[in-house]
VMD Tcl script that builds the backbone (N, CA, C; Angstrom):
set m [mol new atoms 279]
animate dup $m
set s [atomselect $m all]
$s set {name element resname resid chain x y z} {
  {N N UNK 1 A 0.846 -1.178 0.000}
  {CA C UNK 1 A 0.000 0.000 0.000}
  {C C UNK 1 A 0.890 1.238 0.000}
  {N N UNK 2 A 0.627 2.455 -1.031}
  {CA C UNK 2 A 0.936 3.818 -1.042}
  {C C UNK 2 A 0.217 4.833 -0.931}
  {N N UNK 3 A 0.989 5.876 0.205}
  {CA C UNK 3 A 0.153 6.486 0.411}
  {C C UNK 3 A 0.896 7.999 -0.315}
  {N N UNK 4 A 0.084 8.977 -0.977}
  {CA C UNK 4 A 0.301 10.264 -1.729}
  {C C UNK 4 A -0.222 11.195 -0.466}
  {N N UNK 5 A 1.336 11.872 -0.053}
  {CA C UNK 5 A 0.652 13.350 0.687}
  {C C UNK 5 A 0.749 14.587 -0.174}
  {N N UNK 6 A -0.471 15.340 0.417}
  {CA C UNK 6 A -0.699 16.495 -1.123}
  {C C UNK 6 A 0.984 17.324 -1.012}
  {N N UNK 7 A 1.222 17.772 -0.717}
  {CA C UNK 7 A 2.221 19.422 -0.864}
  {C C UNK 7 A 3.319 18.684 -0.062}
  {N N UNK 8 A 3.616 17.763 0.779}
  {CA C UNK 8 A 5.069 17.547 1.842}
  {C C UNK 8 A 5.300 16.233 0.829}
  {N N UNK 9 A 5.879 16.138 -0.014}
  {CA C UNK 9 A 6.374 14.795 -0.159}
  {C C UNK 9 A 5.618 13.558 -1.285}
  {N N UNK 10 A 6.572 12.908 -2.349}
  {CA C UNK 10 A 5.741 12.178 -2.874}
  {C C UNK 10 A 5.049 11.008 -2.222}
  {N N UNK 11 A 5.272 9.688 -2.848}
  {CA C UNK 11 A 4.836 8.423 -2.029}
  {C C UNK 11 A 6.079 7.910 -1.156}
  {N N UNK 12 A 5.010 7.922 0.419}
  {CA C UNK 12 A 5.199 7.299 1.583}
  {C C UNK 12 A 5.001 5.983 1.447}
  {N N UNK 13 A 5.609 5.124 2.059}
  {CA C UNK 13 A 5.657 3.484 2.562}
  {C C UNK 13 A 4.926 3.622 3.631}
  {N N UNK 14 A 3.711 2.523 3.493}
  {CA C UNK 14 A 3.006 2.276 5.230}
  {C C UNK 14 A 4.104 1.306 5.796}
  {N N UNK 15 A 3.944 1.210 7.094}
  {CA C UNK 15 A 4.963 0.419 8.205}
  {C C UNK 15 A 4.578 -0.960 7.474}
  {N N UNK 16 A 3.598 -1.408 6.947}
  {CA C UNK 16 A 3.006 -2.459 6.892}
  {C C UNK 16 A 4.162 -3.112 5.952}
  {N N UNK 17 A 4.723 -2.240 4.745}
  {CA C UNK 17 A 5.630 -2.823 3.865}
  {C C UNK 17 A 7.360 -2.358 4.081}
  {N N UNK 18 A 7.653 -2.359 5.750}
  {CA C UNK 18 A 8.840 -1.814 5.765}
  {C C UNK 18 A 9.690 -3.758 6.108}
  {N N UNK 19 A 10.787 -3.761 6.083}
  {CA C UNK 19 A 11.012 -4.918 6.034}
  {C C UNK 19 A 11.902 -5.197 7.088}
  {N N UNK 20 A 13.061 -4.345 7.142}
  {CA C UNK 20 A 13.954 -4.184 8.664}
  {C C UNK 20 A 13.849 -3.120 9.435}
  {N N UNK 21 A 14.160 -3.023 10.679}
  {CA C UNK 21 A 14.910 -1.725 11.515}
  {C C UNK 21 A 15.392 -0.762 10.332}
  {N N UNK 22 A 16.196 -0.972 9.528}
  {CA C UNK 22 A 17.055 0.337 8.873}
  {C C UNK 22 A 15.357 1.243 8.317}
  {N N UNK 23 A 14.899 0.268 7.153}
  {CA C UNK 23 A 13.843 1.042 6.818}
  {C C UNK 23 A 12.920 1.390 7.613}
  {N N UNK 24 A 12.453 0.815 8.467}
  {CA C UNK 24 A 12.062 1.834 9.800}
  {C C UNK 24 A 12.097 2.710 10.100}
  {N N UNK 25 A 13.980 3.019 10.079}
  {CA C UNK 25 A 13.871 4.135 10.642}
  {C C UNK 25 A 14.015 5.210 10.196}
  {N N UNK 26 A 14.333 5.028 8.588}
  {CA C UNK 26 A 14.580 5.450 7.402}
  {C C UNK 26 A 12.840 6.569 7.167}
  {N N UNK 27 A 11.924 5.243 7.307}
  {CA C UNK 27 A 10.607 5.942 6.935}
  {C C UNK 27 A 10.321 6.629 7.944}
  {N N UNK 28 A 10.565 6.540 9.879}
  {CA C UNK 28 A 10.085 7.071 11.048}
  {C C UNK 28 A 11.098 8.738 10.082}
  {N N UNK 29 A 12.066 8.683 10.184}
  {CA C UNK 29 A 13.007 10.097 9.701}
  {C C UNK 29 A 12.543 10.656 8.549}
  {N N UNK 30 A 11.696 10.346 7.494}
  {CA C UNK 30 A 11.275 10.671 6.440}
  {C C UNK 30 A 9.358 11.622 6.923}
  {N N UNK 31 A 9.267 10.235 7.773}
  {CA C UNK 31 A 7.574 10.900 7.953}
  {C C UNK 31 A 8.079 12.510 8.777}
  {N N UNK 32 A 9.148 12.518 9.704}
  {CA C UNK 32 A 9.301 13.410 11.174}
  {C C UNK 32 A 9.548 14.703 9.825}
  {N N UNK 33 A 10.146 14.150 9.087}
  {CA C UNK 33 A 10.759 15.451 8.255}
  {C C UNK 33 A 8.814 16.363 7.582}
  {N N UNK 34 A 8.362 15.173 6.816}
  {CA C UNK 34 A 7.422 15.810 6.567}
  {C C UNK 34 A 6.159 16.359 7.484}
  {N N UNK 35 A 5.776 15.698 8.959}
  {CA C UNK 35 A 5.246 16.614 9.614}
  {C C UNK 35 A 5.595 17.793 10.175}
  {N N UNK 36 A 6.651 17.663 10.091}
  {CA C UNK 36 A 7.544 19.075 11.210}
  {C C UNK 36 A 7.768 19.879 9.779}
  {N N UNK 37 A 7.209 19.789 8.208}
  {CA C UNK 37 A 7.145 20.773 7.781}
  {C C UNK 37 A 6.016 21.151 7.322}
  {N N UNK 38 A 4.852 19.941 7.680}
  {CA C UNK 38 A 3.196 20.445 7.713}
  {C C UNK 38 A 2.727 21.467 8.428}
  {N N UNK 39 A 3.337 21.013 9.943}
  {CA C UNK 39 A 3.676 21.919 11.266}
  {C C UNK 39 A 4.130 23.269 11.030}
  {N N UNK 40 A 4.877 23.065 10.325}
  {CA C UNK 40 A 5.266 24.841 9.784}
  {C C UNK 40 A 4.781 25.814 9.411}
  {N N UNK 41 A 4.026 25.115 8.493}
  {CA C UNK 41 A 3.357 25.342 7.221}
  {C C UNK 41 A 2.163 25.849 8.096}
  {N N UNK 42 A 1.364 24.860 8.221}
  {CA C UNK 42 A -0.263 25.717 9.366}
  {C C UNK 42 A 0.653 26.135 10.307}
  {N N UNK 43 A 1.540 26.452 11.239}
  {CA C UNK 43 A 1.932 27.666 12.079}
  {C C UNK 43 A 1.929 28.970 11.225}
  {N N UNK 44 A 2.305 28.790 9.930}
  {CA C UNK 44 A 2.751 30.400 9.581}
  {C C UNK 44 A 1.186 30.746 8.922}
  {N N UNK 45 A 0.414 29.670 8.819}
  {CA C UNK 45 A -0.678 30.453 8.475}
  {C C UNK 45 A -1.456 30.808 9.422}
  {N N UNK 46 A -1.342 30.242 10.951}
  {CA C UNK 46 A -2.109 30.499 11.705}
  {C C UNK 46 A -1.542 32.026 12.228}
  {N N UNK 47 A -0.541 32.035 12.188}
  {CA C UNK 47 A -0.200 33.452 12.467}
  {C C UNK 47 A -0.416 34.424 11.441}
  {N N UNK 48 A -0.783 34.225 9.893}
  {CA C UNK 48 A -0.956 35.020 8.890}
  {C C UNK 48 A -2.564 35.262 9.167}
  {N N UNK 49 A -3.713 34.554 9.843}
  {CA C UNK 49 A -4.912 34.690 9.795}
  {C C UNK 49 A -5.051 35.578 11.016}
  {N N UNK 50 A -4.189 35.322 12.510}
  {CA C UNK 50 A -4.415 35.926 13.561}
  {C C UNK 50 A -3.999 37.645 13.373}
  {N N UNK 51 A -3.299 37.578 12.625}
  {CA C UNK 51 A -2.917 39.051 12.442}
  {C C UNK 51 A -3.548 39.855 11.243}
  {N N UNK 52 A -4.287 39.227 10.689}
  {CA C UNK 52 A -5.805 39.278 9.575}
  {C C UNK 52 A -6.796 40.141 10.753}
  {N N UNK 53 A -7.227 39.203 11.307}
  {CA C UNK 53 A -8.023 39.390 12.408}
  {C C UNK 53 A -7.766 40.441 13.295}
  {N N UNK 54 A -6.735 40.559 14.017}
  {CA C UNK 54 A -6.314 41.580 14.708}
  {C C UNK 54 A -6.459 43.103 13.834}
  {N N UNK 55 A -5.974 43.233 12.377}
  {CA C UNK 55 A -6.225 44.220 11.574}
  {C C UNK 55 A -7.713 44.409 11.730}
  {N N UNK 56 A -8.558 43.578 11.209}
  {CA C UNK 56 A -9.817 43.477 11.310}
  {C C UNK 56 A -10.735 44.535 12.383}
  {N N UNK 57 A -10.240 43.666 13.576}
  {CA C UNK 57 A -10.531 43.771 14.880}
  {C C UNK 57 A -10.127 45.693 15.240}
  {N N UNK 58 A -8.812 46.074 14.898}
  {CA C UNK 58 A -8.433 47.071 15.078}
  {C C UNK 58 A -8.918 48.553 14.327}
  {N N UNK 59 A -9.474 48.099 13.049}
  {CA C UNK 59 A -10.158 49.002 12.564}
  {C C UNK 59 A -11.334 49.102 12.843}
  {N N UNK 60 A -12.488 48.937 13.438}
  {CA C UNK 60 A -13.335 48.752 14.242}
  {C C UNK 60 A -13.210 49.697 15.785}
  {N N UNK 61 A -11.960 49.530 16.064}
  {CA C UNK 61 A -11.635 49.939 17.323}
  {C C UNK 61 A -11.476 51.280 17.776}
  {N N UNK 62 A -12.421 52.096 18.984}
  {CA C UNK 62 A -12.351 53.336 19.010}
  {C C UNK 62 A -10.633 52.983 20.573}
  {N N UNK 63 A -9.962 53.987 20.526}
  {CA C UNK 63 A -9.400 54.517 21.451}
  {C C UNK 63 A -10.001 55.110 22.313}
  {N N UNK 64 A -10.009 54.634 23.928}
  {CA C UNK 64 A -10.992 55.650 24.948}
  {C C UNK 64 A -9.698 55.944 26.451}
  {N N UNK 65 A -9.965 57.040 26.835}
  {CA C UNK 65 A -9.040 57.380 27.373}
  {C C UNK 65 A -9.784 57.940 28.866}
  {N N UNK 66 A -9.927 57.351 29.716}
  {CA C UNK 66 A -11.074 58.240 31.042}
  {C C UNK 66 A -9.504 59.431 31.590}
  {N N UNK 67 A -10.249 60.401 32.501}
  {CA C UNK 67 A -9.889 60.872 33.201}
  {C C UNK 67 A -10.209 60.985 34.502}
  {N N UNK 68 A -9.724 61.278 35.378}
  {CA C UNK 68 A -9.885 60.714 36.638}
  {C C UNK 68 A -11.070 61.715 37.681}
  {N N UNK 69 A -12.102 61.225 37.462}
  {CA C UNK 69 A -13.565 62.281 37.485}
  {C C UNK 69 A -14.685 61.607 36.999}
  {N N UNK 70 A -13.896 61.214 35.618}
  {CA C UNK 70 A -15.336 60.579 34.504}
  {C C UNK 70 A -16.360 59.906 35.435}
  {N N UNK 71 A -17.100 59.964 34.981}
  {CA C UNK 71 A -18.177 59.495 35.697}
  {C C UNK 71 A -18.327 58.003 33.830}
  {N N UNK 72 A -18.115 56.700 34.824}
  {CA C UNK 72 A -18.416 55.329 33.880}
  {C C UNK 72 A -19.005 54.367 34.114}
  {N N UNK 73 A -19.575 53.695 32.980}
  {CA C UNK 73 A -20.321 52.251 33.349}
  {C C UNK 73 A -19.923 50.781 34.111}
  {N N UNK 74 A -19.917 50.772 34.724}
  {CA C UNK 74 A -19.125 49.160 35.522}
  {C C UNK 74 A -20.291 48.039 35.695}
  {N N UNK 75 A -19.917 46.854 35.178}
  {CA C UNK 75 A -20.535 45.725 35.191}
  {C C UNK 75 A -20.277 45.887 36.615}
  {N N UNK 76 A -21.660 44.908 37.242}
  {CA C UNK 76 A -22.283 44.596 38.330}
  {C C UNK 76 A -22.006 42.711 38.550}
  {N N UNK 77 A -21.088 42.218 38.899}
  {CA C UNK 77 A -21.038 41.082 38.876}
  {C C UNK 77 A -21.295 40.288 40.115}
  {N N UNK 78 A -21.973 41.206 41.119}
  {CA C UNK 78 A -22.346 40.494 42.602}
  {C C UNK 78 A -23.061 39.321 42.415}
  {N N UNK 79 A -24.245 39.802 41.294}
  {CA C UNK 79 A -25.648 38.841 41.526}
  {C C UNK 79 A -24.917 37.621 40.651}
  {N N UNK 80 A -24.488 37.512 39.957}
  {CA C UNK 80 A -23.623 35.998 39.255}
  {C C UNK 80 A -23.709 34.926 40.141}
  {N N UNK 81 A -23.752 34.959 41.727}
  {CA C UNK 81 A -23.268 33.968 41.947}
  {C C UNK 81 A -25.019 33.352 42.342}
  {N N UNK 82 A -25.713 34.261 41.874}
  {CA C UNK 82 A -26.951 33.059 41.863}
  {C C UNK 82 A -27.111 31.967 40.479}
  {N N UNK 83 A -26.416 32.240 39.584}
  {CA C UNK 83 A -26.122 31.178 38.580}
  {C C UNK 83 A -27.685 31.488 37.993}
  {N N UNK 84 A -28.167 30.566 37.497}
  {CA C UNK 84 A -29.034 30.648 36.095}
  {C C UNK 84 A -30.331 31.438 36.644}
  {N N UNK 85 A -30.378 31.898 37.831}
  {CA C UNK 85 A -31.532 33.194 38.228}
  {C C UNK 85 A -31.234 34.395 38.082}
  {N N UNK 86 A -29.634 34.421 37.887}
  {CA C UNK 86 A -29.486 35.848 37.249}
  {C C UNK 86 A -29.611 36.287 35.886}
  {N N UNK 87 A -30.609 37.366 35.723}
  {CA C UNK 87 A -30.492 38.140 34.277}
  {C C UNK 87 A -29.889 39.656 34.233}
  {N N UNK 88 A -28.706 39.240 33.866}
  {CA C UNK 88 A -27.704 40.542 33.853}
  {C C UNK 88 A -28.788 41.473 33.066}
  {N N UNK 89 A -29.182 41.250 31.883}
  {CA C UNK 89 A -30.040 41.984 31.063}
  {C C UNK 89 A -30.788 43.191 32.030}
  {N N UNK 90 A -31.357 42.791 33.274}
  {CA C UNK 90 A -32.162 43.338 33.946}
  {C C UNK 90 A -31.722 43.623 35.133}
  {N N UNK 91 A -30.616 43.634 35.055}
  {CA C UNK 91 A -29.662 43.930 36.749}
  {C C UNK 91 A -29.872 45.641 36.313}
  {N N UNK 92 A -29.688 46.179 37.620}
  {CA C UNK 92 A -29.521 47.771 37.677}
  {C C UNK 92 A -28.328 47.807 37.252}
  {N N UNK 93 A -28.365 49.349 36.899}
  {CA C UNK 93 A -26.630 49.297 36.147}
  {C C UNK 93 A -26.344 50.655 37.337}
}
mol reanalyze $m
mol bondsrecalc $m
mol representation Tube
mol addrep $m
């Protein structure tokens, strides 16, 4: 049996058709190479999407700056600890 990975590598050997230790370890060093550059690969995109997002996120975003006077809104988080009888919706603010 062969297996085709898309983008890391042509055809892989399953363990099933390895025959000694050498090729063993031949294929264990062959697979390590191609996950640790799959691994790469979705790391740099996960960091290419998070910083997508963050742009995203940032244009959206007002700057607020209090001064020490302002009169501001503060969540009320006393009543929480009645659990599913609290409706923040309707808590005094």
């Amino acid at each position: 049996m062969r297996r085709d990975v898309a983008n890391y590598g042509s055809e892989i050997e399953a363990t099933d058709e390895l025959k000694d230790s050498a090729e063993l370890r031949a294929y264990t060093d062959r697979l390590r190479v191609v996950l640790s550059s799959a691994h790469k690969s979705v790391r740099d995109n996960l960091d290419i999407a998070q910083q997508n997002q963050k742009i995203l996120y940032d244009m959206h975003r007002k700057k607020v700056e209090f001064e020490v006077g302002d009169l501001v809104l503060t969540a009320n988080t006393a009543g929480s600890a009645l659990g599913k009888w609290a409706v923040p919706k309707l808590a005094p603010k």
